[in-house]
C-alpha positions as CSV (number, residue, x, y, z in Angstrom):
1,X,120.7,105.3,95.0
2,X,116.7,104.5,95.9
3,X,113.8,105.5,93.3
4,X,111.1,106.4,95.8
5,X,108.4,105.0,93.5
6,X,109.8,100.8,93.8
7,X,112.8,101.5,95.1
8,X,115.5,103.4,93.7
9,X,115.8,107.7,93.2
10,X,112.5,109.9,92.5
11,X,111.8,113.6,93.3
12,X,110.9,116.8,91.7
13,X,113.6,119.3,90.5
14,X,111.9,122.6,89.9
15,X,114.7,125.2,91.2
16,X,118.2,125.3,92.0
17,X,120.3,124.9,94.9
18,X,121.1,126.9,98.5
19,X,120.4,126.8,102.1
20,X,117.3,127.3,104.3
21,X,115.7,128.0,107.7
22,X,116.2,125.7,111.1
23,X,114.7,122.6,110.6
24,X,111.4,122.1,112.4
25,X,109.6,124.9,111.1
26,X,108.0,126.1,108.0
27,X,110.9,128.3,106.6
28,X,110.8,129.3,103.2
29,X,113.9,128.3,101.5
30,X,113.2,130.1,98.0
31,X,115.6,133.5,98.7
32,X,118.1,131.3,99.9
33,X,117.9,129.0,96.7
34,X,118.1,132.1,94.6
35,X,120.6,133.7,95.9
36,X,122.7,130.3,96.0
37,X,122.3,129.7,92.5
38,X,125.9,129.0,90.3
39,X,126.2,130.9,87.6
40,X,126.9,129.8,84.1
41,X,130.4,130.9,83.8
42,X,130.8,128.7,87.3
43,X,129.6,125.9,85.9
44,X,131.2,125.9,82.6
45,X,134.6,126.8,85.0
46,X,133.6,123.4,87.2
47,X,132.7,121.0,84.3
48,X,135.9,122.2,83.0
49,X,138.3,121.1,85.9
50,X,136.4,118.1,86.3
51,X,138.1,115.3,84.3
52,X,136.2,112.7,85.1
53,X,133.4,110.1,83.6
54,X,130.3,110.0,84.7
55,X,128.5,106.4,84.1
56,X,124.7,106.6,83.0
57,X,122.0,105.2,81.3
58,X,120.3,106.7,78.7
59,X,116.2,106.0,77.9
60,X,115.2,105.2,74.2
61,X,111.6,104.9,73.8
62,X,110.2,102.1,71.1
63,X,107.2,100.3,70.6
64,X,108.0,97.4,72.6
65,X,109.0,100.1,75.5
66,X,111.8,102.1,77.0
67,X,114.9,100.8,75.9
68,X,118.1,101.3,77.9
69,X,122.3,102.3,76.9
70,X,124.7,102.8,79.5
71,X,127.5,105.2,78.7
72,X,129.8,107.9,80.5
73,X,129.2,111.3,79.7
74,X,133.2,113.1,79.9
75,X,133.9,116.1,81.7
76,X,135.2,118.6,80.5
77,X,133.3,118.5,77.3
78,X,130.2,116.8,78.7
79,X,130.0,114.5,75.6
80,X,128.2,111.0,76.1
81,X,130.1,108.3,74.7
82,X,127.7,104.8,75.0
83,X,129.2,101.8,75.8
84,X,128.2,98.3,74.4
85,X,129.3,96.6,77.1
86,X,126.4,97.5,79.3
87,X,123.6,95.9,77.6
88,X,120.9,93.7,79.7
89,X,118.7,91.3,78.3
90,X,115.6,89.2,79.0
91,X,116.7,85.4,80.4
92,X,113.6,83.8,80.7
93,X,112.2,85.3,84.1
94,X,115.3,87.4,85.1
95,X,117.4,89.7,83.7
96,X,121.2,89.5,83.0
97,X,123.7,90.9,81.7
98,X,124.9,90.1,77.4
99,X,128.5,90.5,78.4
100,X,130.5,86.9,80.3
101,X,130.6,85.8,82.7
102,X,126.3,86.9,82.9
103,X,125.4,88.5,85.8
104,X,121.9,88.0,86.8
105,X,119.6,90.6,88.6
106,X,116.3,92.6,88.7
107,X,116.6,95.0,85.5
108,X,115.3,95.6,82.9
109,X,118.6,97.7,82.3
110,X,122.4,98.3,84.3
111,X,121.1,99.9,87.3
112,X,124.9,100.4,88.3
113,X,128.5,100.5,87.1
114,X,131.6,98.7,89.5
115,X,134.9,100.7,88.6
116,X,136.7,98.1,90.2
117,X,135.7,95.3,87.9
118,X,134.8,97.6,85.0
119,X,131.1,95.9,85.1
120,X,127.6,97.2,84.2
121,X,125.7,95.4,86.8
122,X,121.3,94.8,86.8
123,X,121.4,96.3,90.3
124,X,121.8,99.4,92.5
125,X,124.5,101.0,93.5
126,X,123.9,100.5,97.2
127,X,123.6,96.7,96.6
128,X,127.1,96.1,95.3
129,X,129.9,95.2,98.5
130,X,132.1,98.3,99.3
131,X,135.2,96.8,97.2
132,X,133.1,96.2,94.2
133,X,133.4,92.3,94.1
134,X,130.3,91.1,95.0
135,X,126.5,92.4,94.8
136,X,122.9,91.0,95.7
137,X,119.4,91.5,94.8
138,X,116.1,89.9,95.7
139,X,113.9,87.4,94.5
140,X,110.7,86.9,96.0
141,X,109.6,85.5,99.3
142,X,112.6,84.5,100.5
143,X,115.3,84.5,98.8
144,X,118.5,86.9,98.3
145,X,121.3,86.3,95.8
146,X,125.0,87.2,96.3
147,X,126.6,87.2,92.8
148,X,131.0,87.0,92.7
149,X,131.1,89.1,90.0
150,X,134.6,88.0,88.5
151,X,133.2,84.7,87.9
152,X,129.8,85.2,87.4
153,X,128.9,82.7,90.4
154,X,125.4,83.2,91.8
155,X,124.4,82.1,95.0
156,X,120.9,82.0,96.2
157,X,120.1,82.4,99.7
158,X,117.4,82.2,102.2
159,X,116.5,84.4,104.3
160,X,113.0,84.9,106.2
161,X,109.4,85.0,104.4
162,X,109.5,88.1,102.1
163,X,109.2,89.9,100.1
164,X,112.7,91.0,101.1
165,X,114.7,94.0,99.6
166,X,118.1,94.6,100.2
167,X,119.2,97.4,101.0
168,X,122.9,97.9,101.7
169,X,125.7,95.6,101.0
170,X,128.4,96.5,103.8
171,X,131.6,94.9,105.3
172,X,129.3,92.9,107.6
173,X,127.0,91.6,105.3
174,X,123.7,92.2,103.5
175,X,120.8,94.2,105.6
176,X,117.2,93.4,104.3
177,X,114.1,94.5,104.8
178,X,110.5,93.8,104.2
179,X,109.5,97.4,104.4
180,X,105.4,96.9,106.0
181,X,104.8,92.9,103.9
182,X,105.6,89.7,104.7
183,X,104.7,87.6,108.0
184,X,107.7,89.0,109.8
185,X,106.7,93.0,109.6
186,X,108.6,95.8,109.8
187,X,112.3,95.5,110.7
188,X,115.9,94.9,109.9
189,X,117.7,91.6,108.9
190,X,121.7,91.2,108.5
191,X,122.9,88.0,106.0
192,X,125.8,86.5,105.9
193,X,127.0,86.2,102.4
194,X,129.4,83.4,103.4
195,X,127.8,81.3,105.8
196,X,124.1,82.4,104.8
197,X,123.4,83.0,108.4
198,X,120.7,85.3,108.9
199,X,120.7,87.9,112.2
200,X,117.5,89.9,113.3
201,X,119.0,93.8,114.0
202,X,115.2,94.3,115.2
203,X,111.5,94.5,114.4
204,X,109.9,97.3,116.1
205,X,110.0,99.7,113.3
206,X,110.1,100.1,109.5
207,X,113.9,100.9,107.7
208,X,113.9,103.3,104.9
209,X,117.8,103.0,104.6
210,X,120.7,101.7,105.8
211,X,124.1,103.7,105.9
212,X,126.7,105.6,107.8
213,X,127.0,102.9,110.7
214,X,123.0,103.7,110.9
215,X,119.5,102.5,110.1
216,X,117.1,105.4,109.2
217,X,113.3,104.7,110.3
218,X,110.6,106.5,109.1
219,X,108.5,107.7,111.8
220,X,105.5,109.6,113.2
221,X,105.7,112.7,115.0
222,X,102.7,112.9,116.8
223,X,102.8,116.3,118.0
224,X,102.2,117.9,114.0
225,X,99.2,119.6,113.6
226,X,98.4,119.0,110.5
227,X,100.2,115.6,109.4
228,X,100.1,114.3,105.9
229,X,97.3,112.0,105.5
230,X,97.4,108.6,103.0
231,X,94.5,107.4,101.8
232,X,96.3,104.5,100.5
233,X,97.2,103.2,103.8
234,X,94.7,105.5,106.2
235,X,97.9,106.6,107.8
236,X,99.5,109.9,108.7
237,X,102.7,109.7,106.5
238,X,106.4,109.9,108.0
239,X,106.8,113.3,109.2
240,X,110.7,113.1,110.9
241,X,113.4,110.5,110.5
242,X,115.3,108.6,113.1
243,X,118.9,107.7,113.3
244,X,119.6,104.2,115.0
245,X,122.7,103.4,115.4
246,X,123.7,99.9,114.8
247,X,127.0,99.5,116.6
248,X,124.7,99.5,120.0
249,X,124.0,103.4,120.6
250,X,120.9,104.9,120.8
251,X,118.0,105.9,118.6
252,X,117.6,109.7,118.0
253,X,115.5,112.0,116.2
254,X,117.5,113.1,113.2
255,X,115.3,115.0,110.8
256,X,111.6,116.5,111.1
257,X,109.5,118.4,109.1
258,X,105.7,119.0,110.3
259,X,103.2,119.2,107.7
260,X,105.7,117.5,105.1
261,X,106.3,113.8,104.5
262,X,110.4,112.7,104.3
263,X,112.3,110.0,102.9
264,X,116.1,109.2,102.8
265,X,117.3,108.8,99.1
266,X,121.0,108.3,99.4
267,X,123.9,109.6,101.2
268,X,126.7,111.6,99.8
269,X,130.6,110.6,100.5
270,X,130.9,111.3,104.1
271,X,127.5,108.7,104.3
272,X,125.4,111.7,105.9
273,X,121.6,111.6,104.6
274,X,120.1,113.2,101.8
275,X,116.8,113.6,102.6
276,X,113.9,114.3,100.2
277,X,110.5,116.3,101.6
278,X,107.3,116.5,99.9
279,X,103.9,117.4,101.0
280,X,102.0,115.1,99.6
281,X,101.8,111.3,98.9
282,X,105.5,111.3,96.9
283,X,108.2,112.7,99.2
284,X,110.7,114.9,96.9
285,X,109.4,118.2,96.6
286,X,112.9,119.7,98.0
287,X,116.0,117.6,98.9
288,X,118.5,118.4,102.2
289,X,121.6,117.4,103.1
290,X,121.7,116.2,107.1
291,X,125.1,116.1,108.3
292,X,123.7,116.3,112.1
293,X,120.9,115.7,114.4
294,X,118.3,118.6,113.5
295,X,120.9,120.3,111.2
296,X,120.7,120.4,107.7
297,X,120.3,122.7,104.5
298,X,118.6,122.3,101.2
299,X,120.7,121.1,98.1
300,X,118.2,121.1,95.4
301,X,114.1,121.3,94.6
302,X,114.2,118.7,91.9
303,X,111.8,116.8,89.4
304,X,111.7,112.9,88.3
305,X,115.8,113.2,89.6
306,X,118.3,110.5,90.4
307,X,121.4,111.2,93.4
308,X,124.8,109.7,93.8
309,X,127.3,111.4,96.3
310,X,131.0,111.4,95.7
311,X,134.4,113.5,95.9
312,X,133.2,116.0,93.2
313,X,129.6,116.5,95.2
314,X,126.2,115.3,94.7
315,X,125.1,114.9,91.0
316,X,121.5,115.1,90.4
317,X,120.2,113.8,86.7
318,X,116.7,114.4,85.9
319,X,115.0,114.8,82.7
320,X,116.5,118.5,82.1
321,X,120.0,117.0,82.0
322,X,123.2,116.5,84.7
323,X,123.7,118.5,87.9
324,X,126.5,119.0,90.3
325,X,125.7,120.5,93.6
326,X,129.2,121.7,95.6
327,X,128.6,123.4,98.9
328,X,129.1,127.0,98.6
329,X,129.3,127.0,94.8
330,X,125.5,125.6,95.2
331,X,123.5,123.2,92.2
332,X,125.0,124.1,88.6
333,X,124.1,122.3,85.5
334,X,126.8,120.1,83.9
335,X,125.1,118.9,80.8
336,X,121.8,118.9,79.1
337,X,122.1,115.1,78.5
338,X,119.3,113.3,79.6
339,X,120.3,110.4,81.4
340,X,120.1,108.3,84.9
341,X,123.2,108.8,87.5
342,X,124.4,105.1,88.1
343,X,127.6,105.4,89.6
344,X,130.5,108.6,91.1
345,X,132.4,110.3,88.4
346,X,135.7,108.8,87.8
């Protein structure tokens, strides 16, 4: 899960679900969408064979600012039930957890829940190992943290001049980036939690995500007539996404959208991208699923939204409540809870 505003999930959600044009061209995808959309009665009929919890974390606003609660919202019912366990609190500079052992990470609330060791956790999802024992996060220039979460045990690593941000904890280790900062520019970094050695995958070009054996690079397509221009940067924004794979095979174009700018925002449970497109400054005006090279459909048009895959689907929160999107049954609306998606429904 990746907000595109700092790093984890953000998009609009203004419609429903349903599928759309080859990708390449300028298709309109709003027929499609409407004539995808679920039903009521097949979402009440979905929520109601679910039988599952979904974790999340609710916003409270106060004087002092947003306040968060983690809980699991139940299906079926779709009741929220909070859970004390998941508080995080201010520790001088950091954030960790109230609960023993503390875990320590980058807040300010449970940015994920482990099933496996029953653990709110200040991180992401995609920064937590694949069998739920260990995750990392980022400090400043320099150094990433891999925390045993069992005991609590916090180990900070170096790693090359940041500001580094991890981005996937897999089998083989932690990839990091630094995104366009830092003196070593745009590229891909593997740490060893163990050892603390640090490999250089490359630096040619910048990584918006890692997953599915794969890095996915943002990149230019220069023949669009009419790219999306930053005034922030004085660059043409990414206009098509590139699959590298990382066990040694090529680089190919996966994903391209001219006049539109695109960003990978998570993957569901096969690891295929979910790709958000905008047409402005923010990517997320419309969100596809890319199981293959230049092959792909739209899943939602969504607004201020987070995304977690899993066996049920891909569940979308945003600020209207809990969605499920399930192929041919297309995006249906769970629950009117408002609330952030921080882990699959279990």
């Amino acid at each position: 899960m990746r907000r595109l505003v700092t790093g984890t999930v953000a998009l609009l959600l203004t419609a429903c679900a349903g599928s759309a044009g080859p990708m390449g061209g300028t298709t309109s995808s709003s027929a499609a969408i409407r004539s995808s959309t679920s039903s009521p009665s097949a979402a009440a009929s979905t929520g109601a064979a679910l039988g599952c919890r979904l974790p999340v974390v609710q916003w409270t606003q106060t004087p002092q600012g947003a306040v968060p609660s983690g809980g699991f919202i139940s299906f079926p019912g779709g009741q929220f039930s909070p859970d004390p366990a998941s508080e995080i609190i201010v520790d001088g500079s950091r954030y960790r957890t109230a609960a023993r052992p503390y875990l320590y990470g980058g807040g300010p609330g449970p940015g994920a829940y482990d099933l496996q060791m029953r653990r709110w956790l200040p991180v992401t999802p995609r920064n937590v190992s694949p069998d739920g024992s260990h995750y990392a996060y980022q400090e400043e220039f320099g150094t990433i943290h891999d925390v045993d979460i069992a005991t609590g045990r916090d180990r900070a690593l170096k790693a090359p001049e940041g500001p580094d941000t991890v981005l996937y904890y897999a089998r083989e280790g932690i990839y990091f980036n630094h995104e366009w900062e830092g003196p070593t520019g745009p590229g891909l970094w593997l740490l060893n939690p163990v050892s603390g050695k640090v490999d250089t995958v490359f630096t040619d070009r910048p990584v918006q995500a890692v997953g599915g054996f794969a890095a996915w690079l943002s990149d230019v397509n220069s023949a669009d007539p009419h790219p999306v221009f930053s005034q922030y940067t004085g660059d043409n924004l990414p206009n098509q996404i590139l699959r590298r794979d990382l066990n040694g095979g090529p680089t190919v174009r996966w994903f391209y959208q001219p006049g539109k700018t695109v960003w990978v925002i998570g993957f569901d449970q096969d690891k295929k991208p979910l790709i958000a497109v905008g047409d402005g400054g923010l990517p997320g005006t419309e969100v596809w699923q890319v199981p293959a090279a230049n092959q792909g459909h739209v899943v939602a048009h969504i607004q201020e939204a987070w995304v977690i895959g899993d066996t049920h689907g891909i569940w979308f929160t945003d600020d209207r409540g809990v969605w499920l999107y399930r192929g041919s049954q297309g995006l249906m609306q769970l629950s009117t809870i408002k609330a952030t998606v921080v882990g699959p429904c279990r």
